[in-house]
C-alpha positions in Angstrom: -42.8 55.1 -41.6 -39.4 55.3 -43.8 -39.0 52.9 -46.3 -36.3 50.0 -46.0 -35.0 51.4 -49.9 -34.7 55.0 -48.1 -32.2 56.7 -45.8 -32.1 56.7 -42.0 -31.7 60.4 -40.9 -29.1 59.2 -39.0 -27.2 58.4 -41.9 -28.0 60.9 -44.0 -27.0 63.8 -41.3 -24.2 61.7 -40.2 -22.8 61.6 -44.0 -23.2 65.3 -44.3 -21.8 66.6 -40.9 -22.9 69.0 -38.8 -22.8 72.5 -40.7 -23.8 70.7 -44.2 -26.6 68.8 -42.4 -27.9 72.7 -40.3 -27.3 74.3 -43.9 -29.6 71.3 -46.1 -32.1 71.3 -42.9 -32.3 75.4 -43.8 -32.8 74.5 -47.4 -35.4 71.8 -46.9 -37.5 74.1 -44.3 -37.6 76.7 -46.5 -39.4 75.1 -49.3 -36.5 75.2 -51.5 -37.0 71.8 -52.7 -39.0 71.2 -55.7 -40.4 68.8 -58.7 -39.6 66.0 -56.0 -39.7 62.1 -57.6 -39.7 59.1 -55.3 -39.2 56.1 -56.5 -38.8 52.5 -55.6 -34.9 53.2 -54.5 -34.5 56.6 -55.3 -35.0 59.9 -55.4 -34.5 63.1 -57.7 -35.7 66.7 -57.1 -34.7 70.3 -58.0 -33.3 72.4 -55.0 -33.0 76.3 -55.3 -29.9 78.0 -54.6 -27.9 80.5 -55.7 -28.6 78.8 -58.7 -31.3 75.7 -59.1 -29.8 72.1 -58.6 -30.7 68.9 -60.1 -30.5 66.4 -57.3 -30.4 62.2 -57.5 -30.3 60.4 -54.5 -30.3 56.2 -54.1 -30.1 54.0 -51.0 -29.4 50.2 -51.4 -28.6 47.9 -48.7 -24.1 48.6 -49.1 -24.2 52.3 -49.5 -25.7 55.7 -50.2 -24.9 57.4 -53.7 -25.7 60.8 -54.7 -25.2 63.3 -57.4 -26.2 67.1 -57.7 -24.8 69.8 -60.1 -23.5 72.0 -57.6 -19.5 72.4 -57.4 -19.1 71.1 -53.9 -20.7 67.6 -54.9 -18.6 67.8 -58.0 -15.5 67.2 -56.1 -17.3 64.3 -54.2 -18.6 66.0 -51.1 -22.4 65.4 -49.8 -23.8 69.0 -50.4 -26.1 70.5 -48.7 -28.8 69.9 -51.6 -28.4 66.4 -50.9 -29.5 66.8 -47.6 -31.8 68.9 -48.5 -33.4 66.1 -51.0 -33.2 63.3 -48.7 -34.8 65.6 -45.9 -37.6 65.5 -48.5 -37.6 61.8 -49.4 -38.4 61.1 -45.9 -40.8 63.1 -45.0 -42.5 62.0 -48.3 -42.8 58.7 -47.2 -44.7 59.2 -44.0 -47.9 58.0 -44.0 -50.5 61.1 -44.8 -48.0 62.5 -46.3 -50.5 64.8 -49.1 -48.6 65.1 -52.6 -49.2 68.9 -54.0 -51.3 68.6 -57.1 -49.0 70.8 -58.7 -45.3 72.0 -58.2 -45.9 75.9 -57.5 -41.7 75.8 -59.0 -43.2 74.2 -61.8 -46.1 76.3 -62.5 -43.6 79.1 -62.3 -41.1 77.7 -65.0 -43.3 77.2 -67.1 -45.0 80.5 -67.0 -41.5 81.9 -67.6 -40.9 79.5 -70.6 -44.2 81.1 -72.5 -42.9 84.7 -71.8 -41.5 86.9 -74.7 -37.5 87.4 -74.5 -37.9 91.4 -73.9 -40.4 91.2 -71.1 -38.1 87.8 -69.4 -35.1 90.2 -69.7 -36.8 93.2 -68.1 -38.0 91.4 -65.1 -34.3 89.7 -65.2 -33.3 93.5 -65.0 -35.6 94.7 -62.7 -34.3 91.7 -59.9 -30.7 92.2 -60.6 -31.1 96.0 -59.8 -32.2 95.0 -56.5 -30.3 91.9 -56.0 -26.3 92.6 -55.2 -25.4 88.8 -55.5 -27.4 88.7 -58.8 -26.1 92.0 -59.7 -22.5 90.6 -59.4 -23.1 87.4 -61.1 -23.8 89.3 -64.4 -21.4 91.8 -64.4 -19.3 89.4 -64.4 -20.3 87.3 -66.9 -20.5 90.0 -69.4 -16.8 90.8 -68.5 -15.7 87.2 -69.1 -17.8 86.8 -71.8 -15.6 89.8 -73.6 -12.9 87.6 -74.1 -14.7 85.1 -76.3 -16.7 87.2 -78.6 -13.5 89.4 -79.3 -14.6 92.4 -77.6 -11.9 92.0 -74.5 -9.6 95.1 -74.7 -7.5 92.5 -72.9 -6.1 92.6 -69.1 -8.7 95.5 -68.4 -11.3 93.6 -68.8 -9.6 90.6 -66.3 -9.4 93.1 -64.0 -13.1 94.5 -64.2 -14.3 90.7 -63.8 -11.7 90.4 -60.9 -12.8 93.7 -59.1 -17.0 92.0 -60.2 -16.2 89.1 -58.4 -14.5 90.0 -55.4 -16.7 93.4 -54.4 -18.9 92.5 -51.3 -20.7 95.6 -50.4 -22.2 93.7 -47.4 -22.0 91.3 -44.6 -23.1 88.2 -46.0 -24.8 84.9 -44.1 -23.7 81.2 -45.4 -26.3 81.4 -48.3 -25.5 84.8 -50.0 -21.7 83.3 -49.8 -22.4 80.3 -51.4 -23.7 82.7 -54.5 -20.2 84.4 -53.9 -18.4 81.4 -53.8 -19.7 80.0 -57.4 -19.3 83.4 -59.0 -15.3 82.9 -57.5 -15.2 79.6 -58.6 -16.3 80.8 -62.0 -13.4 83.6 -62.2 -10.9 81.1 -61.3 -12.4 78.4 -64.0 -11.8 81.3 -67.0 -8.3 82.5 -65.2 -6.8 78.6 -65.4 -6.9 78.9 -69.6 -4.5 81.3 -68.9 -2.2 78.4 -68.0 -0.2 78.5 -71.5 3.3 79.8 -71.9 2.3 82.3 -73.9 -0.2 84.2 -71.3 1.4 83.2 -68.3 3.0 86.3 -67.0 -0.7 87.8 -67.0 -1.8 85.0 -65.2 0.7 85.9 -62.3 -0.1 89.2 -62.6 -3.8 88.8 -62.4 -3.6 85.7 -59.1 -1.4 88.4 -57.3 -4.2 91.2 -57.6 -7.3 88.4 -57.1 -6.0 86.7 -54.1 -5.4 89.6 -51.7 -9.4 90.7 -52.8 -10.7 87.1 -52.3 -9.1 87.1 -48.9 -11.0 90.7 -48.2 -14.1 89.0 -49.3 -13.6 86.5 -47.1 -13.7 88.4 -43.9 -17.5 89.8 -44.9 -18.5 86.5 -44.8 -20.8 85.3 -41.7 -19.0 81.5 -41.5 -16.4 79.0 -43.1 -17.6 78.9 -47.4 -16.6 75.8 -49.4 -16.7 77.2 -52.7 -14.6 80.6 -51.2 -12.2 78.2 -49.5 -11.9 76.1 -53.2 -11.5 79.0 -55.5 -9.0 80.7 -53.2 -6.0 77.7 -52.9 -6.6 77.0 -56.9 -6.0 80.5 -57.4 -2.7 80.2 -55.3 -1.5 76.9 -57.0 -2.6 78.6 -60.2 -0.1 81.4 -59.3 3.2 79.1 -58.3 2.0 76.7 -61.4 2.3 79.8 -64.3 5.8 81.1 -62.3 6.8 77.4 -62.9 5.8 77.6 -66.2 8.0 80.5 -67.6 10.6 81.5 -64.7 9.4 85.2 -64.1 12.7 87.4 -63.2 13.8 85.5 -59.6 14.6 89.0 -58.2 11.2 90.9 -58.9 9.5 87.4 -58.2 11.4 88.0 -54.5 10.6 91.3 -54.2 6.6 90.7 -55.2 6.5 87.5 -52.8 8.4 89.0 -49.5 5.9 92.0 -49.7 2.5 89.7 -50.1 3.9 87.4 -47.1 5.2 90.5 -45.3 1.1 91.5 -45.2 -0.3 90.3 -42.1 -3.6 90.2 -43.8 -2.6 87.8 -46.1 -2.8 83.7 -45.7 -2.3 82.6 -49.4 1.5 83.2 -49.0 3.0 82.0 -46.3 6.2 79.8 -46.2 6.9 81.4 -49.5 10.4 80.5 -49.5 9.6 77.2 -49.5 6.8 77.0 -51.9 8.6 78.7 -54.5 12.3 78.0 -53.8 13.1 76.3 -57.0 11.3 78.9 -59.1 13.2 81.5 -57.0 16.5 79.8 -57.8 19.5 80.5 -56.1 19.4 84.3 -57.0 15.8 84.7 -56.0 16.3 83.2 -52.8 19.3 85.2 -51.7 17.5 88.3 -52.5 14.5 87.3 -50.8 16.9 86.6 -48.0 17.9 90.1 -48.1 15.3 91.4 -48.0 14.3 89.9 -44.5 17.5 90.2 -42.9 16.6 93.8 -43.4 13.1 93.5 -41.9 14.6 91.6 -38.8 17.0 94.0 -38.0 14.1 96.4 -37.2 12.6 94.0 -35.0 13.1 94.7 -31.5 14.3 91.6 -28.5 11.6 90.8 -26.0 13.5 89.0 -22.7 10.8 87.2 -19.8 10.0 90.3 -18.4 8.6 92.5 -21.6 5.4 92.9 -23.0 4.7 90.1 -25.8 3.8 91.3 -28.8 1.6 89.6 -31.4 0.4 89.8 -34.9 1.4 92.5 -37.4 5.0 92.6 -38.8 7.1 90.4 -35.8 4.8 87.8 -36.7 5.3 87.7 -40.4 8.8 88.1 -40.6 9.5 85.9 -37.3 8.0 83.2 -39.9 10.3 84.0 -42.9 13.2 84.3 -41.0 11.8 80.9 -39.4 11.2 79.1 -43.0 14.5 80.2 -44.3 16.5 78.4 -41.2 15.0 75.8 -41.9 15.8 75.2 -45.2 19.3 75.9 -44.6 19.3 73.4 -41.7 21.0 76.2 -39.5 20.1 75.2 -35.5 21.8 78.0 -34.7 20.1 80.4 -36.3 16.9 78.9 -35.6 17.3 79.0 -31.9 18.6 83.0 -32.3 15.4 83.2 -34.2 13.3 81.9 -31.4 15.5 83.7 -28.5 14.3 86.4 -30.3 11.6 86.6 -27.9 11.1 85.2 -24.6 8.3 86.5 -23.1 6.1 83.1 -22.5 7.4 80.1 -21.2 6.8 77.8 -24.2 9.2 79.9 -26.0 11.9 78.7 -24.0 10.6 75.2 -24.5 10.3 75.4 -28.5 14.5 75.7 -28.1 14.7 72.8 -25.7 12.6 70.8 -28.2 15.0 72.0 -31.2 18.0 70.9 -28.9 16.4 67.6 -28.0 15.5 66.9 -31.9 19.3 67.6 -32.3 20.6 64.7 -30.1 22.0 67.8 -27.3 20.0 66.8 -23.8 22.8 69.2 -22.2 21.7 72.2 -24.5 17.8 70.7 -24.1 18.0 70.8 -20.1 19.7 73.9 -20.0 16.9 76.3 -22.0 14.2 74.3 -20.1 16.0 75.5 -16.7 16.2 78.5 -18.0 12.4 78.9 -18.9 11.5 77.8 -15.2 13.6 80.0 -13.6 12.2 83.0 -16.1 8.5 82.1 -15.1 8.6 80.3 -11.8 4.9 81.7 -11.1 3.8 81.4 -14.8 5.3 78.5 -15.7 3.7 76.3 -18.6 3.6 72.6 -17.9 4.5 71.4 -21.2 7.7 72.7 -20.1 7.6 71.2 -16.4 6.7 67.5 -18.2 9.2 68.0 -20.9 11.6 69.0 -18.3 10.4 66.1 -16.1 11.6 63.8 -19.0 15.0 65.5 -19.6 15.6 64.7 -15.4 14.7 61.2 -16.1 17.2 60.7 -18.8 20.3 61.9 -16.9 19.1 59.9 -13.1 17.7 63.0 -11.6 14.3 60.6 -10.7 13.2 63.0 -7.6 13.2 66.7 -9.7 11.4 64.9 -12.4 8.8 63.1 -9.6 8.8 67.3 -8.1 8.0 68.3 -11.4 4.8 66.1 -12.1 3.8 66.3 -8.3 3.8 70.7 -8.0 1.0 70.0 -11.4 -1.3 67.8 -8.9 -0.6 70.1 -6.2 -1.4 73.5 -7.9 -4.5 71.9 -10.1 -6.2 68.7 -8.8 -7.5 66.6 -11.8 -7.4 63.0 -12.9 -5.1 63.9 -15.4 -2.8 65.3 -13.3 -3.0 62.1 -11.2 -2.6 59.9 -13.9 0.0 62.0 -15.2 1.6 61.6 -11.9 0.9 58.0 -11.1 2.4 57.0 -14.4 5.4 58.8 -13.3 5.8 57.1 -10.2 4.7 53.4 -11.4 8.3 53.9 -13.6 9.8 54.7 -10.6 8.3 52.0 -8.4 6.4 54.5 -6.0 2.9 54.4 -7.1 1.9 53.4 -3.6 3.5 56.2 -1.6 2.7 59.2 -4.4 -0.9 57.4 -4.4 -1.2 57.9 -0.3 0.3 61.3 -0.7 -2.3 62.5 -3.3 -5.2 61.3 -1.5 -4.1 62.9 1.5 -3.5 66.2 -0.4 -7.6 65.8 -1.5 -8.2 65.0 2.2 -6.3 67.9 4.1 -6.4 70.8 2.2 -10.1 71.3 1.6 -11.6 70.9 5.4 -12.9 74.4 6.2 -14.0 75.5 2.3 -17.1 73.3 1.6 -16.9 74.1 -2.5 -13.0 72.3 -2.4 -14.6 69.6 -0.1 -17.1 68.6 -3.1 -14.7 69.0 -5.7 -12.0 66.8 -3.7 -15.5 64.2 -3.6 -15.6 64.3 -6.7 -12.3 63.9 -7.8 -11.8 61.0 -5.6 -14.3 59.3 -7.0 -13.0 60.1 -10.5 -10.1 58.5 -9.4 -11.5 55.0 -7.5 -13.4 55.2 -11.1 -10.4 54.9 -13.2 -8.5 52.7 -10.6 -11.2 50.4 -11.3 -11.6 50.2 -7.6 -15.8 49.8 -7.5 -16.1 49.6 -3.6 -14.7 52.4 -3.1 -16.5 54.5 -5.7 -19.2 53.2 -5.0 -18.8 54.7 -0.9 -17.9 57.6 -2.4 -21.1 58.0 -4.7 -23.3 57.7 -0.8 -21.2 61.3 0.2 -22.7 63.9 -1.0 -23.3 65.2 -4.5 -21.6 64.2 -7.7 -21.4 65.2 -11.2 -23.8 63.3 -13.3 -21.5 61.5 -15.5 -19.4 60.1 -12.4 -22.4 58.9 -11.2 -23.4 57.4 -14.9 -20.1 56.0 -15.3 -20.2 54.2 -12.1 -23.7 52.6 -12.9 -22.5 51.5 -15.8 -19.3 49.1 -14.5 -21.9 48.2 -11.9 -25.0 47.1 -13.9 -23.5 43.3 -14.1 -22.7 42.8 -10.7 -24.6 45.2 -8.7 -27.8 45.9 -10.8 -29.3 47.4 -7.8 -27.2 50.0 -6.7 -27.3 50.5 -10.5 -30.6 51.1 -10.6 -30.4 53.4 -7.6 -27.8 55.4 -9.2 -30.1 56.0 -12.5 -32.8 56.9 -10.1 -31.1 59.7 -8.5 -29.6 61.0 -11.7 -33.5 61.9 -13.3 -34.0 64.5 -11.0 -31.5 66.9 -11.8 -31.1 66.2 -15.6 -35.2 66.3 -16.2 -35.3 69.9 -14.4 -32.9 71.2 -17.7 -35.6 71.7 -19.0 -34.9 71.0 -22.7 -36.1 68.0 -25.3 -32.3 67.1 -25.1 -31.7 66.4 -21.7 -35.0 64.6 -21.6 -34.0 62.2 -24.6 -31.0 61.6 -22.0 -33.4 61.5 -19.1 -35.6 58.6 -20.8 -32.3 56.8 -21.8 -31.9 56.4 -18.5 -35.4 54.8 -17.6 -34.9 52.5 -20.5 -31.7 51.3 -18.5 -33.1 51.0 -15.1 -36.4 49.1 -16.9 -34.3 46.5 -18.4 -32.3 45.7 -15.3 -35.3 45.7 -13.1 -37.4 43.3 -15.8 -33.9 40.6 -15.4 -34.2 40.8 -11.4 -38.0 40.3 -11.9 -39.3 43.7 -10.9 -41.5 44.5 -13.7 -44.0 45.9 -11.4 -42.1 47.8 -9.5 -40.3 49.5 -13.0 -44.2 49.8 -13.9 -44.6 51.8 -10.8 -41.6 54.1 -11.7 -43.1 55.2 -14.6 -46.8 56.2 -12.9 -44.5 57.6 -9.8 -42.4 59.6 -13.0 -45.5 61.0 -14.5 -47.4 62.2 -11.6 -44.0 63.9 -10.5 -43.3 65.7 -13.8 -46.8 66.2 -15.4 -46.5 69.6 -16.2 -43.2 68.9 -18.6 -45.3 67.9 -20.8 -42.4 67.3 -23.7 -41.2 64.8 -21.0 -44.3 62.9 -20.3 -45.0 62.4 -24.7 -41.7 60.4 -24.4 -42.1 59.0 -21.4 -45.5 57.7 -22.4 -44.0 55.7 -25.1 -41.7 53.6 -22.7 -43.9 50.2 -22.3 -45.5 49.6 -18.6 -44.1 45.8 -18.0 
């Protein structure tokens, strides 16, 4: 039983998050917790990473505070040590819960601790040569450790701890990137004393080579790392701080910054003419100007009826030239930018918007006509709504209802139909667009049985949101429905029709029980628990009792089921 000083798992997986919580449930399966203490409030434990972690955790009645010594909780975020930790505090406090007599991390310390130095430093030796991540981790200690004992033959030896640091030799899983993460984190904690006026320039140098290799690195990695993701934007806002600090040459600063955002491969530098525009200074920016009006000469114009081409240089330098309109406030040349290339309908729509944003509806209509007419099979309906609107500004109330009426038509859904009631409540036709739409459901599906249930469906979706019980309600009796129609129905009816309620629960079980899974039968349950308290207030506690036998003796052989089901009381 968990103790009222302890964390719910609830909370404690809910203040971690999904990947944190899988990643600390990893840790805590794999024994990885150690030297656990429990006391009246609290808890503290050792956790083995890439490194070991010393972990406190306390629970009182206002909130949940934690500490470990891994970088992630150093900025304030619940690690997945924590987790990890308060996974073990719980379990801990179940009853028959057996306490080890002795840590087996423990015993193993302090074996280590009585070892000579030589024979500690050959078995350190021995792992390393087998270990890459540990492997890494020295190298490149010994390289920054150069620099302090005076034996750094200087920007070599940044570049060997760079080139340590950054060399993954394998495809790596969320735990071997953590390791690479810290050892990043690390590099980037020696590079930032290079923040000084005096060794600034090498600073630049040095980000400029380490970025690119962390961004390599990255791609070996299995999923999203938080230490990767940390020591990759301080090494970017290291690099625009040192060019801040001493005002490297504005045209070689150009030249080096249009190349690294040019790379396709690269995410640390984009917007660059924004980012560094007052380091770049009037000269820099005109050459880096240059320098892309060159690139964008080569790039070719795609109309509606060409091939569209993503990624590699268009993309990149579609973004510079992009960046720099911008800055100059130049709507011209951004909507030359964006003409550019037409070859999808939300192209044409990006102009619109910049005409719209502009105070020109004339200009705005016009590139929205002309994307429908480009793609009057293809056509997007961002650009049919924002279109829709552009109608309704200038009294044109019919081609915008025509609009929002062809979306219904070509894709039933309730949010096309709420999309296009709203519509024609501002006009003050709801009633006769309402009738039309309904009739649309009706007509069009007679001989295809599939579109028949799916118009069901819909319909009832619809009576649903409209509020409009009755008729759901009739509509529920024809045929089959998705589940969570049929849930969300019960639900407005449990006040006033706890019957038909309970009826609707009932016939939900059967198909969610035969998932097959300990999730749909948590669901499953949470729908006995509803039909058992509205049959107890209408007085029909032995008839809820005779649901449950009538339950078991139907599903006996899911035997997951019937442990839950079990627990349910009889009356």
């Amino acid at each position: 039983m968990t103790s009222a000083t302890a964390p719910s798992l609830d909370e404690l997986l809910g203040r971690a998050g999904p990947i944190i919580a899988e990643r600390g449930l990893d840790y805590f399966k794999e024994g990885l917790v150690s030297a656990l203490e429990v006391g009246p409030s609290s808890v503290q434990a050792w956790v083995k990473g890439s490194e070991r972690y010393q972990v406190q955790l306390s629970k009182s009645a206002e909130r949940l505070d934690f500490r470990c010594t891994c970088r992630h909780a150093a900025d304030g975020n619940f690690c997945k040590h924590v987790v990890a930790v308060g996974l073990a505090w719980l379990e801990a406090l179940e009853p028959g819960q057996a306490e080890a007599d002795t840590d087996p991390d423990l015993e193993i310390r302090d074996w280590l601790n009585r070892q000579p130095q030589a024979e500690l430093a050959s078995l350190l030796f021995d792992i390393a040569m087998r270990d890459n991540a540990l492997h890494r981790s020295l190298r490149l200690k010994i390289d920054l450790g150069k620099r302090s004992n005076g034996t750094s033959d200087g920007a070599t030896d940044w570049y060997r701890a760079i080139d340590e640091a950054t060399t993954v030799e394998e495809f790596l899983d969320w735990r071997q990137a953590s390791s690479l993460g810290d050892d990043l984190l690390t590099l980037t904690d020696a590079l930032e004393e290079l923040l000084s006026p005096e060794s600034a320039a090498l600073l630049i140098e040095l980000s400029e080579y380490a970025i690119p290799r962390v961004e390599q690195a990255r791609e070996q990695v299995e999923e999203s790392c938080e230490e990767l993701e940390q020591a990759l934007q301080r090494l970017t806002h290291l690099h625009l701080h040192a060019c801040n600090l001493i005002n490297p040459d504005p045209v070689e600063l150009a030249e080096r910054l249009f190349q690294l955002e040019m790379d396709e491969n690269l995410d640390s530098f984009y917007n660059c003419a924004r980012q560094y525009r007052e380091v770049l200074g009037d000269s820099g920016l005109e050459h880096f100007r240059r320098l892309a009006q060159a690139e964008w000469r080569r790039v070719p114009t795609l109309t509606a009826t060409d091939r569209p081409q993503y990624g590699g240089n268009r993309s990149c330098i579609t973004r510079i030239m992009t960046t720099l309109a911008e800055l100059d406030g130049d709507l011209d040349a951004l909507v030359a930018i964006k003409a550019h290339d037409l070859t999808a309908a939300h192209h044409y729509l990006n102009i619109a918007q910049l005409y719209a944003e502009a105070g020109n509806s004339d200009m705005a209509r016009h590139w929205a006509e002309r994307g429908m007419a480009a793609f009057p099979h293809r056509t997007d309906n961002r650009l049919r709504d924002f279109l829709a609107q552009q109608y309704l500004l200038c009294g044109r109330d019919e081609q915008a209802l025509q609009l929002t009426w062809v979306q219904f038509d070509e894709a039933p859904s309730l949010s096309n139909y709420q999309k296009l009631q709203g519509l024609a409540q501002r006009l003050q036709r709801a009633s006769e667009q309402r009738q039309r739409a309904l009739a649309r459901l009706t007509g069009a599906t007679e001989n295809n049985p599939q579109s028949q249930a799916n118009a069901r469906s819909l319909r009832l979706a619809i009576a649903l949101w409209e509020e409009d019980l009755d008729a759901a309600w009739l509509l529920s009796q024809q045929g089959d429905h998705r589940v969570e129609l049929l849930h969300d129905l019960a639900l407005k009816l449990e006040s006033t029709r706890p019957i038909d309620a309970i009826g609707l629960y009932r016939r939900m079980l059967e198909p969610i029980i035969q998932q097959t899974n300990n999730q749909a039968y948590q669901r499953a349950i949470g729908l006995i628990r509803r039909m058992g308290t509205l049959m107890r207030a209408q007085q029909l506690d032995t008839a809820f009792t005779a649901e449950l036998i009538k339950l078991r003796q139907t599903y006996k052989a899911k035997r997951n089921f019937i442990k839950l089901l079990d627990q349910l009381p009889r009356a």
